[in-house]
Residue, then its C-alpha position, 0 to 999 in steps of 0.5 A: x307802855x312805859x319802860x321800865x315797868x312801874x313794878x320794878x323795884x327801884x334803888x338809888x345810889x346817890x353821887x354822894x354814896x359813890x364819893x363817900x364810900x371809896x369802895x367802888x367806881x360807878x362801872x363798878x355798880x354796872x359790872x356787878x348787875x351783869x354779871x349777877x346770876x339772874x334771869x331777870x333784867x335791869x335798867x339804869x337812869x340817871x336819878x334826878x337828873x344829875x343826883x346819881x343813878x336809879x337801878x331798876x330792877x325786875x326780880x325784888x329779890x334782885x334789887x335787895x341784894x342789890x341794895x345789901x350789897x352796895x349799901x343803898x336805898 
């Protein structure tokens, strides 16, 4: 089985996004998901290597505040 499951919605926060938007540091992005108030789970990977981070999450509803949130694709 792969992890995380294929169904789980993907964003992206590039290194460039980070750099550019000054608001936030990248433990930033981590604290943000644990402490959200959800029963759902999440996994981060390193996206295309070096790029930035893929969060995935399980809700879709979680990933689109996610996205709103930290203004990311």
């Amino acid at each position: 089985m792969a992890w995380p499951p294929p169904d789980w919605t993907e964003c992206v926060v590039t290194w460039d996004e980070i750099m550019s938007l000054q608001r936030f540091r990248p433990q930033a992005l981590y604290d943000w998901c644990d402490r959200y108030p959800s029963e759902s789970c999440y996994h981060v990977h390193g996206w295309e290597s070096t790029e930035g981070f893929a969060f995935r999450f399980e809700d879709a509803r979680d990933a689109t505040v996610f996205k709103l949130t930290w203004n990311c694709r």
